[in-house]
C-alpha positions as CSV (number, residue, x, y, z in Angstrom):
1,X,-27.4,-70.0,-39.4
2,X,-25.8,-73.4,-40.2
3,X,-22.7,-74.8,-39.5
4,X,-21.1,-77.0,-42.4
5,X,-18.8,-79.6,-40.5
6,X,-15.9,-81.5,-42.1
7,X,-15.0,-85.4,-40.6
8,X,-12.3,-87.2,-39.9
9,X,-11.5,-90.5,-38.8
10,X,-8.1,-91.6,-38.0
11,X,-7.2,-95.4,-36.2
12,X,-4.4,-95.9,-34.2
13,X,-3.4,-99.3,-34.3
14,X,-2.1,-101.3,-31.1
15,X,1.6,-102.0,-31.8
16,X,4.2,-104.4,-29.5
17,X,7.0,-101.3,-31.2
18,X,6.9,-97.9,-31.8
19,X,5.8,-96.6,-28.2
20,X,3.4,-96.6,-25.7
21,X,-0.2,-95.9,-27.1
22,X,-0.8,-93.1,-24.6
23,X,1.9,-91.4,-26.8
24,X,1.0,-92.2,-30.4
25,X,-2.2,-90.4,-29.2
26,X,-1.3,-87.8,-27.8
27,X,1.0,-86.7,-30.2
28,X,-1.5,-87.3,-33.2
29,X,-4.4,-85.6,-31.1
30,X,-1.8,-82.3,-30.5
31,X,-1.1,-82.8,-34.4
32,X,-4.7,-82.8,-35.8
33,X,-5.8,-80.2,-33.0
34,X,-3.3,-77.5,-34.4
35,X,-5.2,-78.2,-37.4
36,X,-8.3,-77.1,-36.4
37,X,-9.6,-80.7,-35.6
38,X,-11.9,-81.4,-32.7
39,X,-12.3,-85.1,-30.9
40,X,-15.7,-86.1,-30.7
41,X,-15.2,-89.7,-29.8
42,X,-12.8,-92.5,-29.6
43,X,-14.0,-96.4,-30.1
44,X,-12.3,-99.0,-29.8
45,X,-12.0,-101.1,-32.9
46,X,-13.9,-104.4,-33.6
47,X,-11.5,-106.8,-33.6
48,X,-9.8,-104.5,-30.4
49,X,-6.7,-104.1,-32.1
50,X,-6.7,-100.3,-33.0
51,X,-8.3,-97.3,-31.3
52,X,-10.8,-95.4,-33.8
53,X,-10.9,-91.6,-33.4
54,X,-13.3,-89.6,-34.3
55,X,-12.4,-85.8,-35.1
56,X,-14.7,-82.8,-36.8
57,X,-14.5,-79.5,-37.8
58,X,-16.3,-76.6,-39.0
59,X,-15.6,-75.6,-42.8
């Protein structure tokens, strides 16, 4: 049987207002997790001013 997976990816940008990172993150990865989401990896972004997460899940 195979699984059909649904992607997501969602970047957190580094802010000097608007609370600590560790926060932002938390709070989005408790959002998107009730939702059924999954994190499969985070990145930093190229220019390292966001974090890029990387969510999935099955359909």
């Amino acid at each position: 049987m195979s699984r059909r997976w649904q992607y997501k990816v969602v970047e957190l940008p580094y802010k000097v207002f608007g609370g600590k990172l560790n926060d932002r993150a938390q709070a989005e990865l408790d959002k998107l997790g009730a939702q059924g989401w999954e994190l499969v990896s985070v990145v930093q972004s190229h220019y390292a001013d966001a974090l890029r997460m990387f969510l999935k899940k099955e359909n």
